[in-house]
C-alpha positions in Angstrom: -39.8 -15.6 46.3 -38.1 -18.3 44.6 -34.0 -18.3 43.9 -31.9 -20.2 41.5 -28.5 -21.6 41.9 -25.5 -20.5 39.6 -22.5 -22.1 39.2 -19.4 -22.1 40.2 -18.1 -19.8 37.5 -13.8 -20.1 37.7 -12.7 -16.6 38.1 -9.5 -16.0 35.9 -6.4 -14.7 37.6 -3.0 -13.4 37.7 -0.1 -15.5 39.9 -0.8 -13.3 42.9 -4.1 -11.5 42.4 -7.7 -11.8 40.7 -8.7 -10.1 36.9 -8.1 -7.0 35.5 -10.8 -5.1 33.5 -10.6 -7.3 29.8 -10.6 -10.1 32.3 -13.7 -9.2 34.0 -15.5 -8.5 30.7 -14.6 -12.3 29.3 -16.0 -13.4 32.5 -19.7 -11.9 32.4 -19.8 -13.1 29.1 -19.2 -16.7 29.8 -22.0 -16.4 32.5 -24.1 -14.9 30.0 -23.6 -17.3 27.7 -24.6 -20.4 29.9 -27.2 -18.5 31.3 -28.5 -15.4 29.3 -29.5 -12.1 31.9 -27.5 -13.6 34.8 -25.1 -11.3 35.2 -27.6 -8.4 35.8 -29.7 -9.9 37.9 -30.5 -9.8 41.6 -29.5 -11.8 44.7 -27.1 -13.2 46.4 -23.3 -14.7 45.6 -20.7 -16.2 47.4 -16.5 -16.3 46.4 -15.2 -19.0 47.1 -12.0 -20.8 46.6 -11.9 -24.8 45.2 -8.9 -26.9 46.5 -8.1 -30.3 46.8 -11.0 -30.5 49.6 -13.7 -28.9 47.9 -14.6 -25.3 47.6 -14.0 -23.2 50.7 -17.1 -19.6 51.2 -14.2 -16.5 51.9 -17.1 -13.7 51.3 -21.0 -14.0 50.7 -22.3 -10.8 49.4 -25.8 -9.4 47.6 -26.8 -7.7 45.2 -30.4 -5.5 45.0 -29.1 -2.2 43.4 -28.5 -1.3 39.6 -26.1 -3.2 37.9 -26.8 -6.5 39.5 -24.1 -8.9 39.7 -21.9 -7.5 36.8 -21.6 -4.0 39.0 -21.2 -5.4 42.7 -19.0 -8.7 42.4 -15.6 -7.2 41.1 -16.0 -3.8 43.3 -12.8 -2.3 44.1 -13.6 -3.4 48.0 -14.5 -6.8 46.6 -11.4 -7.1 44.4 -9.3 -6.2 47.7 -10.9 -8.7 49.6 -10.3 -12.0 46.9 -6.9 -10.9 46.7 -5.8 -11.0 50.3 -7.5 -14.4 50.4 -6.1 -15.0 47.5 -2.5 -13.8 48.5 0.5 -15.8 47.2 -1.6 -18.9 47.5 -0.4 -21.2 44.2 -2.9 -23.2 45.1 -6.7 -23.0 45.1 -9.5 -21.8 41.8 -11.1 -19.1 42.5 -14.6 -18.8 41.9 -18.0 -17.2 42.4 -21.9 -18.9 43.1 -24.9 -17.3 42.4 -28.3 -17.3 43.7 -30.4 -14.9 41.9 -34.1 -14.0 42.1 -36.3 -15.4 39.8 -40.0 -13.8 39.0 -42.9 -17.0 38.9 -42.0 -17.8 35.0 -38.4 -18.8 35.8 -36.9 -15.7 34.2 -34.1 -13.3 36.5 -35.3 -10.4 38.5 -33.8 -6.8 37.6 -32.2 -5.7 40.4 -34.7 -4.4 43.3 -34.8 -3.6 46.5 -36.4 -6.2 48.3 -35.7 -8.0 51.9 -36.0 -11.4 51.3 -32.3 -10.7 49.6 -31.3 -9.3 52.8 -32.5 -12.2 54.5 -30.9 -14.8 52.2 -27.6 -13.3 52.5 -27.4 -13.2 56.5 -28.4 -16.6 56.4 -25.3 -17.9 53.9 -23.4 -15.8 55.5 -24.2 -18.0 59.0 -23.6 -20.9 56.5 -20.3 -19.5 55.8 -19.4 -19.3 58.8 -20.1 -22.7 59.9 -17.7 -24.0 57.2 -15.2 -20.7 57.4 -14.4 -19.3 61.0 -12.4 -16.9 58.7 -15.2 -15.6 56.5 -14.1 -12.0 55.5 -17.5 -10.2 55.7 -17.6 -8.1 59.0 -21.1 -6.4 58.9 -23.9 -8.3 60.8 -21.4 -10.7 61.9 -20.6 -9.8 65.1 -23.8 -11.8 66.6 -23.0 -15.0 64.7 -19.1 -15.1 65.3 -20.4 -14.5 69.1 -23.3 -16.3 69.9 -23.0 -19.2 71.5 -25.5 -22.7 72.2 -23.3 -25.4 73.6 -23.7 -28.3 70.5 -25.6 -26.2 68.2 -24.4 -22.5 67.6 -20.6 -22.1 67.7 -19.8 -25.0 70.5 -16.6 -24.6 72.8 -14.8 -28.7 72.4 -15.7 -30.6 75.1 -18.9 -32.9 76.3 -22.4 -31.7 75.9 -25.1 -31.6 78.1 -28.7 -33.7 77.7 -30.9 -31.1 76.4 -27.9 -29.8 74.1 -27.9 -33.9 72.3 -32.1 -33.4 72.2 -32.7 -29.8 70.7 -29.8 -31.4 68.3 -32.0 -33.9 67.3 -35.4 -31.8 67.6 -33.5 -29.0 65.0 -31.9 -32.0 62.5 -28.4 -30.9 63.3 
């Protein structure tokens, strides 16, 4: 199971909101261009938002069903979800990263059920977290917005025991 990286593409959009439907058509065709089949392909992506500190994960979603990344990324839930990030923000590029499935020869996976995409996306979307308390997924998120390892998994401020300081340095955190 091997994955490539994508990206970031900019996402064009309006003052207030994200594309409309000519938009969205330009767009898959400048991923297609840089890289040919992308767009329906399989796996994971993340929207994100670039400002003047780097590029900020709002939603990490997958893909696994027909259509690939063209059909899933600009859903009407999705498109409701970038713009109240978006809001009347002035600031900020909006803009998506992919990490699609790739078969052994290099070449992008058709969409397909498979678990390993499942897998990949609850794990960037614990990445996401980390870096965005204010993530906007909600499913399977409960357990990582909860959970908590005093200096490791969502630490309350304040000092940390021994043993917190040595599995720190036993997991590489």
């Amino acid at each position: 199971m091997e994955y490539g990286s994508f990206g970031p593409f900019e996402i064009p959009r309006q003052p207030s909101n994200l594309v409309d439907r000519a938009q969205r058509w330009e767009f898959w065709d400048q991923v297609n261009s840089e890289h040919e089949g992308l767009a329906d392909a399989c796996g994971c992506y993340v929207f994100a938002v670039r400002a003047g500190r780097g590029a900020k994960p709002w939603y990490v979603g997958r893909t696994n069903g027909a259509g690939g990344f063209r059909q899933e990324c600009f859903a009407h839930h999705k498109l409701t979800c970038y713009n109240e990030v978006l809001g009347n923000r002035q600031r900020g590029t909006p803009e998506l990263h992919f990490i699609a499935r790739l078969t052994p020869s290099g070449a992008f996976c058709k969409p397909q059920q498979a678990d390993d995409i499942e897998f990949l996306e609850n794990f960037l979307i614990g990445l996401a977290l980390r870096r965005n308390p204010s993530l906007k997924n909600v499913k399977g998120t409960r357990m990582l917005r909860d959970l908590v390892v005093p200096g490791f998994i969502n630490s309350p401020r304040g000092k940390y025991s021994k043993a917190s300081g040595a599995l720190r340095d036993a997991i590489g955190e």
